[in-house]
C-alpha positions in Angstrom: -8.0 -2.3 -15.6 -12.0 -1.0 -14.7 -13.1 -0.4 -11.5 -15.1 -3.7 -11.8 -11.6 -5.8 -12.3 -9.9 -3.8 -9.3 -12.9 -5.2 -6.8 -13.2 -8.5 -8.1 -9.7 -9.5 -7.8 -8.3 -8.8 -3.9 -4.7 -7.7 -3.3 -2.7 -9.2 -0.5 -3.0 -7.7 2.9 0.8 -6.8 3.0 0.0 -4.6 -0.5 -2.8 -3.1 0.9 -1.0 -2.2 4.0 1.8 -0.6 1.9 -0.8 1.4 -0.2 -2.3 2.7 2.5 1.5 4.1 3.6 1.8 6.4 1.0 -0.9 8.4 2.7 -0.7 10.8 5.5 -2.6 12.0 8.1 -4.4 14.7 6.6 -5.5 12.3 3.3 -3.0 13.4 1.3 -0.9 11.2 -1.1 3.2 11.8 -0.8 6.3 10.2 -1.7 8.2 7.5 0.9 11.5 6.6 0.2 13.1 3.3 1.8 13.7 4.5 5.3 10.5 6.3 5.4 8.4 2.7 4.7 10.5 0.8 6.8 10.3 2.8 10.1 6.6 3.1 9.7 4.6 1.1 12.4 2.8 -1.7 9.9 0.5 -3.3 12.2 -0.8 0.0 13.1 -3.1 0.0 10.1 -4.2 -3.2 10.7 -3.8 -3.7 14.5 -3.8 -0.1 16.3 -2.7 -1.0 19.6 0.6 -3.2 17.5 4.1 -1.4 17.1 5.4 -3.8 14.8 7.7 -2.9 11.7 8.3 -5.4 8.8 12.0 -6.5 8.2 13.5 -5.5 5.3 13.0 -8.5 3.2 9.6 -8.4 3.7 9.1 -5.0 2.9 11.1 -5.1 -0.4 9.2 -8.4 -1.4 6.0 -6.4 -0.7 7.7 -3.2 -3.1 8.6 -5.5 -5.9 5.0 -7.6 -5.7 3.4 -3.9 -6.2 5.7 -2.5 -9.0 5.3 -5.4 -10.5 1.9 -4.7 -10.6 2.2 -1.1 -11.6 0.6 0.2 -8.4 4.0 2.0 -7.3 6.6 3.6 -9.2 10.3 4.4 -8.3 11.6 7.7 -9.4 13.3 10.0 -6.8 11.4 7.9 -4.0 8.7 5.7 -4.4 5.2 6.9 -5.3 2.1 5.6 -5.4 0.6 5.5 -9.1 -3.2 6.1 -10.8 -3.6 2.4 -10.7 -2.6 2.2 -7.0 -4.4 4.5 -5.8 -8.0 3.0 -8.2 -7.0 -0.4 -6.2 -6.3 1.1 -2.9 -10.0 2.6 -3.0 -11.2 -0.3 -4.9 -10.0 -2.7 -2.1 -11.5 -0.7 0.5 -14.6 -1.0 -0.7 -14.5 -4.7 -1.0 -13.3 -5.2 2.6 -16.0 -3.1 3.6 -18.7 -5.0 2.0 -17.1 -8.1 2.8 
């Protein structure tokens, strides 16, 4: 998949939101394993003043819909993959134009 593809074709906000979680505060890219995404405040990335969590349905739906799509893998926890991190910045970019 090309960089063109990536901004053409928008990812669901719950995908985005749980790309975004793999990184930390300094920009770095690490490893989350179950409890780690779960007990993150969600809305914060797209609300700042929300301290909303997702249930746990919601968050594995939003796990599988990304592996699925090759974005994450699962190996001692979950990381975040070349591909995610191309549509992470690729999606950025398109809700900044947008």
């Amino acid at each position: 998949m090309n960089q063109a593809e990536l901004i053409e074709r928008p990812i669901t906000a719950d995908v985005f939101t749980l790309l975004r979680m793999f990184e930390n505060h300094r920009g770095i890219d690490v490893p989350q394993d179950w409890y780690d995404l779960l007990q993150r405040y969600h809305g914060a990335f797209d609300d700042p003043a929300s301290r909303s969590s997702w249930n746990p349905s919601r968050l594995r739906n939003v796990l599988d819909e990304a592996d699925e799509s090759g974005l994450i893998v699962y190996r001692e926890k979950w990381e975040i993959t070349a591909a995610g991190l191309e549509t992470r910045k690729a999606e950025t970019v398109r809700r900044m134009r947008g």
